[in-house]
C-alpha positions in Angstrom: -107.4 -5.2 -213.5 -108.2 -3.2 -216.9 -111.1 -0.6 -216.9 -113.5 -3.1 -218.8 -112.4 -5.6 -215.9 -113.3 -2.6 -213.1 -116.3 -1.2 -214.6 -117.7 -5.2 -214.8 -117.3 -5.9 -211.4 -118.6 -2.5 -210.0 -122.2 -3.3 -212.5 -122.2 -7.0 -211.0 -121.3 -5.7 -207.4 -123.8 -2.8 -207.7 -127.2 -5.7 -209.3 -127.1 -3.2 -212.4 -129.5 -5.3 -214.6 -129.1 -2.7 -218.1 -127.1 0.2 -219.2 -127.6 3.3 -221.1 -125.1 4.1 -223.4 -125.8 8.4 -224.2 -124.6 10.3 -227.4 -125.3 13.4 -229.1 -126.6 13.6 -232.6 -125.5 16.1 -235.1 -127.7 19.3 -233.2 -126.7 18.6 -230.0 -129.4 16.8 -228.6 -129.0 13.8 -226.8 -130.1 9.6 -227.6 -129.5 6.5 -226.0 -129.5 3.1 -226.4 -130.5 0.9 -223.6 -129.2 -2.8 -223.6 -128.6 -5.8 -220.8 -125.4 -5.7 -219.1 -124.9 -9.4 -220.5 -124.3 -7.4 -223.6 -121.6 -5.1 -222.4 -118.8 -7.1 -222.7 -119.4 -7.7 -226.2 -120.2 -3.8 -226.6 -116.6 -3.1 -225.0 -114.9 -5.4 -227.5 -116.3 -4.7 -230.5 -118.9 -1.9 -230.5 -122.4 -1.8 -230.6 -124.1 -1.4 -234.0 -126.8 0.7 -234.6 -129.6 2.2 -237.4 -127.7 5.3 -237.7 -130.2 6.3 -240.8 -133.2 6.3 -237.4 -130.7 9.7 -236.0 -131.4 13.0 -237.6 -128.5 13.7 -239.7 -126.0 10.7 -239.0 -126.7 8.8 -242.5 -129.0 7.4 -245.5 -130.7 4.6 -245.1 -128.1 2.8 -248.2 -125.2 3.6 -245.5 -126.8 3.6 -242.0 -124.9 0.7 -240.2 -123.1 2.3 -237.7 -120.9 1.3 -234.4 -121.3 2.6 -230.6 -118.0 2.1 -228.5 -119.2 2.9 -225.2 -116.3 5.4 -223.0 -115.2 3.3 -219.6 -114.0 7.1 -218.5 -117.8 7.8 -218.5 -118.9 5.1 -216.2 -120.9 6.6 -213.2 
């Protein structure tokens, strides 16, 4: 069984209904994004995209589409 496989199985075992996915932004301070856990497999394969130009610092509004990968190793 991979890690996505593991960390599946432990949220449907456990009734997790949404996860946060936590990052820093460019002065240390932390953000999330909060999504169903229907979701996650999709997150896992391909990222989940963002509004980076709504995070102090990360880009312009003409250049703001950005990508989350969420870190299995993380997973608590």
């Amino acid at each position: 069984m991979g890690d996505a496989e593991r960390v599946l199985e432990e949220i449907k075992k456990r009734g997790i209904r949404f996860v946060q996915l936590w990052f820093t932004d460019l002065l240390g301070n932390l953000k999330s994004i909060e999504m169903p856990t229907s979701e996650l497999p999709g997150a896992l394969a391909e990222g989940l995209g963002f509004d980076g130009s709504s995070i102090h610092g990360f880009a312009r509004i003409d250049e703001s589409d950005m990508l989350i990968q969420p870190d299995l190793n993380t997973f608590s």
